[in-house]
Every structure is written in C-alpha cells, then in structure tokens.
C-alpha positions in Angstrom: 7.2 -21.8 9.3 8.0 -24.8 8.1 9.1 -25.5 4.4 7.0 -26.1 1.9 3.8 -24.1 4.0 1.7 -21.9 1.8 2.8 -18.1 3.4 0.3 -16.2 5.4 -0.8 -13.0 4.6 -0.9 -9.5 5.8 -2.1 -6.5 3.8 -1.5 -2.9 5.2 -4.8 -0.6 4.8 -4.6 2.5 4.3 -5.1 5.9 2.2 -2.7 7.4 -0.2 0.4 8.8 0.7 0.5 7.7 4.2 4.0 5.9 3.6 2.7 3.1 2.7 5.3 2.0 0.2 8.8 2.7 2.9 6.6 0.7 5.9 6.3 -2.3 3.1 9.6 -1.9 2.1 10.9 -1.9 5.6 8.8 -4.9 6.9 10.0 -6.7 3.4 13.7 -6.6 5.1 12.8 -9.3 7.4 13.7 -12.7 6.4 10.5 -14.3 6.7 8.1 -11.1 5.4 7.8 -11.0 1.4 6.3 -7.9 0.7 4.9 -6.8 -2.8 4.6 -3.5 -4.6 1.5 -2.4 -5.3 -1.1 -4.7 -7.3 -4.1 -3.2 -7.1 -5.8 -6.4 -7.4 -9.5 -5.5 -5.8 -9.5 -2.4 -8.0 -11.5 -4.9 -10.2 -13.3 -8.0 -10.3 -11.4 -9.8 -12.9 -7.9 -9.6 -14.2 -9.4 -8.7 -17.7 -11.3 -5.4 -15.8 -7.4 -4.6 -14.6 -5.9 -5.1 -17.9 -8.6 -2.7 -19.6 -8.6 0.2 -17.0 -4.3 -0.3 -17.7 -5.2 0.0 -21.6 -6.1 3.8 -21.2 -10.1 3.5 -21.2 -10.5 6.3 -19.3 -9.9 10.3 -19.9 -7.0 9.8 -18.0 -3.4 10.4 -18.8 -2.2 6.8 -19.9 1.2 7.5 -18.5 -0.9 7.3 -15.3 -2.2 3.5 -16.6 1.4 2.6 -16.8 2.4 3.6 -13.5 -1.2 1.6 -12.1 -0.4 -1.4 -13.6 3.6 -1.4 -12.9 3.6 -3.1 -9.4 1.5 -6.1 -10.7 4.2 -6.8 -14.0 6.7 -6.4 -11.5 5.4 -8.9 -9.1 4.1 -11.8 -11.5 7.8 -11.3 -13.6 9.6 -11.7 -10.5 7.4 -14.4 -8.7 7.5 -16.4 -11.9 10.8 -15.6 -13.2 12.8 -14.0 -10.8 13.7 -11.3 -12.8 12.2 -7.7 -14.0 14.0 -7.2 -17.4 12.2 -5.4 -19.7 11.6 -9.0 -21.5 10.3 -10.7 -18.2 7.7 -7.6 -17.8 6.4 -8.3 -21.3 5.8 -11.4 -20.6 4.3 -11.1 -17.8 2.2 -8.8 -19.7 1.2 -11.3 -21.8 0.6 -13.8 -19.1 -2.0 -11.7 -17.0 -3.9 -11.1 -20.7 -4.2 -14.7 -21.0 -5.7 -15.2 -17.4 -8.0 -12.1 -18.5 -11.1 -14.4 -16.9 -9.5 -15.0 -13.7 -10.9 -13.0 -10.4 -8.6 -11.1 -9.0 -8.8 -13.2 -5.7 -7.4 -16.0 -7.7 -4.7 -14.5 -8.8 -3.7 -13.3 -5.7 -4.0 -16.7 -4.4 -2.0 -17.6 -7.5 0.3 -15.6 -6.4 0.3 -16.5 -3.0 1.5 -20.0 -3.7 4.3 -18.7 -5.9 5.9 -16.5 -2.7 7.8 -17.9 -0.2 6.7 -20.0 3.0 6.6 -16.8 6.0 4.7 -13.8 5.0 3.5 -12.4 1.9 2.7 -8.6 2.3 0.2 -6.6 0.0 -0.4 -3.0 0.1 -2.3 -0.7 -2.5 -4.3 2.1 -1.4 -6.8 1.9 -4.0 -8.1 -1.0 -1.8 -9.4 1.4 1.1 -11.0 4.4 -2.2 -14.3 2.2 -2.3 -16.6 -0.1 -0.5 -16.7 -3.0 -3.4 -12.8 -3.0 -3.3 -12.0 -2.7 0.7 -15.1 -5.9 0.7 -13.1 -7.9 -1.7 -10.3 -8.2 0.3 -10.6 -8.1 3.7 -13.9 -11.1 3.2 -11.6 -13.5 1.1 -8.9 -14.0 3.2 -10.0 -13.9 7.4 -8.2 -14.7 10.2 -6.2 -17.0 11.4 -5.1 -16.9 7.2 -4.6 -13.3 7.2 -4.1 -10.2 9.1 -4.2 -6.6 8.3 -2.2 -3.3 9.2 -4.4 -0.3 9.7 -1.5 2.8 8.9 -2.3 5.9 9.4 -0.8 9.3 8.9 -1.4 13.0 9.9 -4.3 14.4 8.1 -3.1 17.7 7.1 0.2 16.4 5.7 -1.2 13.3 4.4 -3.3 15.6 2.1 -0.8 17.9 1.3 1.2 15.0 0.0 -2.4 13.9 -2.2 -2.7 17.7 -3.8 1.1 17.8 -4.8 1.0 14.2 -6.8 -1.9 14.8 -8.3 -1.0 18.4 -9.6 2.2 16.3 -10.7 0.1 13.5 -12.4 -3.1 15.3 -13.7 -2.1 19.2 -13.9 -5.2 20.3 -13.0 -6.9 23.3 -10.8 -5.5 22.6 -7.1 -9.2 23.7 -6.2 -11.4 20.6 -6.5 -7.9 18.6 -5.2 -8.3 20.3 -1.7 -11.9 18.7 -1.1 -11.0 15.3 -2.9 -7.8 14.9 -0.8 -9.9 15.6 2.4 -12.7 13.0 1.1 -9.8 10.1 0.4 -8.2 10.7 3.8 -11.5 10.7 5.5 -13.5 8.0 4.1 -10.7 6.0 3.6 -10.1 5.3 6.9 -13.6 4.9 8.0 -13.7 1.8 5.7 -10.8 0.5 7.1 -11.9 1.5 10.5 -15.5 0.0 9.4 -14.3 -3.5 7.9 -11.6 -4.1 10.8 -14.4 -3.8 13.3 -15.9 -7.2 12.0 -12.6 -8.9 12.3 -11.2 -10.3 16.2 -9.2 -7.5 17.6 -5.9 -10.0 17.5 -6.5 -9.7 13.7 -5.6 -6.3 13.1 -3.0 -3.3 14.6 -3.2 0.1 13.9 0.3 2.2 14.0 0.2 5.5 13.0 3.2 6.0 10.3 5.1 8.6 11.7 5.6 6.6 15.0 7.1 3.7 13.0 9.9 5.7 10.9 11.0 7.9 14.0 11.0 5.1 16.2 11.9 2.0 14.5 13.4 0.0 17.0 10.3 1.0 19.6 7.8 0.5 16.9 8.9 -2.7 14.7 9.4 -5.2 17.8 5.9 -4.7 18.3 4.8 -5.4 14.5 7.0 -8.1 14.4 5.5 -9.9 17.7 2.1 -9.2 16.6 3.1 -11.1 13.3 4.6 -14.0 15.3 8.2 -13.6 13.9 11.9 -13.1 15.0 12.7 -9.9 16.4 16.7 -8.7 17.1 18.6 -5.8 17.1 20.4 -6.8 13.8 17.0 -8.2 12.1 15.6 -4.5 12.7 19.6 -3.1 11.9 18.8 -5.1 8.2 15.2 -4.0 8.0 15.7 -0.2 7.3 18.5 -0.8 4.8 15.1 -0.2 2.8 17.5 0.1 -0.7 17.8 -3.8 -0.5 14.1 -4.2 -1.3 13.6 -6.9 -4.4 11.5 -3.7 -5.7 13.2 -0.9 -5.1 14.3 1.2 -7.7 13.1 1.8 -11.1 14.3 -0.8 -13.1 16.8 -1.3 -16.4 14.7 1.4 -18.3 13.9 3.6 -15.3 10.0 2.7 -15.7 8.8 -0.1 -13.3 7.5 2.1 -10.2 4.9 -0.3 -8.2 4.5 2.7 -4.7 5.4 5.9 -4.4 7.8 7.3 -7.3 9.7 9.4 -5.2 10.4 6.4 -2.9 11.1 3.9 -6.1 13.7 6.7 -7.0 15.4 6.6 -4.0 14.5 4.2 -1.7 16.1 5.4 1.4 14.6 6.1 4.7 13.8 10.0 5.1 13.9 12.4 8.0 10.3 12.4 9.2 8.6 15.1 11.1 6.5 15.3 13.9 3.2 14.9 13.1 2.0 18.2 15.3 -1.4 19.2 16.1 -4.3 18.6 14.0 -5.0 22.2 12.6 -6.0 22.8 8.9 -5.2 26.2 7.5 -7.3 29.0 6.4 -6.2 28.6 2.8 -7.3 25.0 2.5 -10.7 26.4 2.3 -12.4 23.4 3.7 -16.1 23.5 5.1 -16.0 24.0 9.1 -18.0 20.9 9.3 -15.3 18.7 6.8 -12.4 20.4 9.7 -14.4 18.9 12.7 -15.2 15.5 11.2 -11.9 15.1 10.1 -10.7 16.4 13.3 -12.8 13.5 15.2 -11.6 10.9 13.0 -7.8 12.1 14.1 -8.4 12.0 17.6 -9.3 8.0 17.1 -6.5 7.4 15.0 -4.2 9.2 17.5 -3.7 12.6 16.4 -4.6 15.7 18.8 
C-alpha cells in the first residue's frame, strides 16, 4: 500500500485457546501485517464499561482484571509512544480513562490511524463469547475495509486447554469447567460461523490451527495471498521467528501479558500435535447429546 493509506483490517475469530495468540504473532512477522495483542475492545460498549470491568467490579480475582486489560495498555503505549515501560503503560492508563466516553469502535478506529499503512491485525476471543460482542465487530468494519480469519482448533484439546487455565486463574471445582469449556467451544464458533455467513465468501477464510503451525510454509502462502501481500520463502523464514513480535514477552516488570501467558513467556513456536479423531472421553462427563452436536460442528470445521 501506498504511504500515508489508513491500514486495512483483519481480525481472527475465534474461541479461547485455539492458538490464537502464536497465529497473530506469526502473521505480525510480515512486513506489511501489524498485529495487536489482545484488546478486547467489543467486550463493552464504551471505553469507560472497559475501564470498570478492569477496576475489579466483579467477584472475580482482580489479578485476572489485570491480565484483561494488559493487551489494550500495551497497544495504545506502544502506538502512541512506541514504548511499554512501566511509565508509558501508566499513561496510557490515564489516557484511555480520559476517553472513558468513547465507543469502543472509535477507539479502535483511533487506533487504526495510529498503526502503520498494510495491515492492522486484532484478535481477542472474548469477541466470539456473546452475540452483542461478535455484532459489534464484524458490522462496523465490512468488506472491502476488513476481513476476518475464522481459526479453529480440535475440540477435545481446545477444551482441555480452557479447564487447565481456568483451574490456573479461578481455582475452582473442574466440574462445572467441563460443561462451560464445551459451551465456549461450541457456541463460539456458531457465532462466527453465523456472522461470516452474512459476509461475501472472499471476505473471510477458515484454517484450522493445527494445519497452520505444522505446515507453515503450505498453510501461510495461502493466508498471505488471500490478504493480497508478498509471499517468499525468506518472508515465511522471518515470520516464525515469532520471539521478534513488538509484543512478545512480558515486559520490564514481567506483567504486561496481552494472549496467552504461556506464549508471552516464551514466545517460540511449539511442537504441535496432530489433531486426531474427534472422540471425547468417558471422564469428561458430557451429555450424549452435547458429544454429537459438538461432533457435527467438528466435521464442518474439518475435524473427523
């Protein structure tokens, strides 16, 4: 694109832990792709509703407001800035609390015009946990402006993954985790699935996850062509060196996170596994009628 040309857009859709936050980081590696932590802008209407949910009014832990609201500090100190030092983060603390009037959709569009000409990239799985959210998104920025990633992963790990952060985060009875975790992969993919449908078909691509980090070279020409950019072996060769993302890491004081924690840790690309058969075990103790929806749902995304 030509200098000076506000960037496009392209947000990836999908559940939690579906690798969301490696794909972003890998498609962040080419030249022309800007790719964000996660904001969690449409989890609210107004910057203010972000700012209070991130002030702890809720019975959860606020360590887990912290870690929400990270990925937003981190973008508007480094888009305004350049920098994430524990100073720039306060103020862009202070920033965002006074814009708390400001919908959400203008401050991505702020935003927007702060990044780069090319791509800007947004992912946060909170988009896809409710109708209001998914609605905010995908009907204020359409096509030809925008596109949209639909990433999918295996159900049975994907919730696996879900149970084992939360018991991490919230320390609760694994129990009620097993149906929730089954609910998030499930409806969250029928919204995507559901709002995509209303978009052209050259708008959005789904890949499942796990095809994309085995096969990187098979998998990121076609991402990349779909997007319209440059595609070479040593454009791809710089695009998994996934440690060289702008937000990567944790930071001076080890607490700016913004995607998975793990990942922010040690943002290197992992073995992954093959996804395997769609089978859910005994012990998950899911209804027989959950198993075959979810097992329905798999078969469309590409999972036998």
């Amino acid at each position: 694109m030509e200098s000076g040309e506000r960037c496009a857009l392209l947000f990836i859709l999908t559940p939690p832990r579906s690798y969301s936050t490696i794909t972003t980081a890998i498609l962040a590696g080419h030249p022309l792709i800007y790719g964000l932590p996660e904001t969690r802008l449409f989890n609210a209407a107004t910057v203010g509703e972000l700012l209070d949910e991130a002030s702890g009014r809720s019975p959860l832990p606020p360590i887990v407001f912290d870690l929400r609201l990270s990925g937003l500090l981190r973008t508007v100190a480094e888009l305004r800035e350049g920098d994430q030092g524990s100073a720039a983060i306060e103020r862009a603390r202070q920033w965002l609390g006074g814009r708390a009037d400001w919908p959400t959709v203008t401050l991505m569009e702020h935003l927007r015009e702060l990044m780069p000409a090319g791509i800007g990239l947004e992912k946060s799985p909170d988009t896809v946990s409710a109708d209001d959210r998914i609605a905010r998104c995908v009907r204020s920025w359409l096509p030809p402006d925008a596109r949209y990633l639909h990433l999918t992963r295996h159900p049975v790990p994907s919730q696996q993954s879900m149970r084992r952060r939360w018991q991490r985060t919230l320390r609760g009875d694994d129990g009620p985790l097993i149906a929730k975790a089954a609910s998030v992969w499930y409806d969250g993919h029928l919204r995507v699935m559901r709002a995509l449908d209303r978009l052209p078909a050259g708008a959005w691509m789904r890949v499942r996850s796990e095809d994309l980090l085995r096969e990187p070279y098979v998998w990121l020409p076609k991402i990349l062509q779909w997007l319209g950019v440059e595609c070479d072996g040593p454009t791809i060769d710089r695009m998994l060196r996934t440690e060289q993302w702008r937000f990567a890491h944790t930071g001076e004081d080890g607490k700016l996170f913004g995607g998975d924690p793990d990942f922010m840790v040690s943002p290197a690309l992992r073995d992954i596994p093959d996804p395997g058969p769609v089978s859910f075990e005994p012990s998950a103790a899911l209804s027989a009628d959950m198993c075959a929806r979810m097992t329905k749902l798999a078969a469309e995304l590409g999972y036998q």
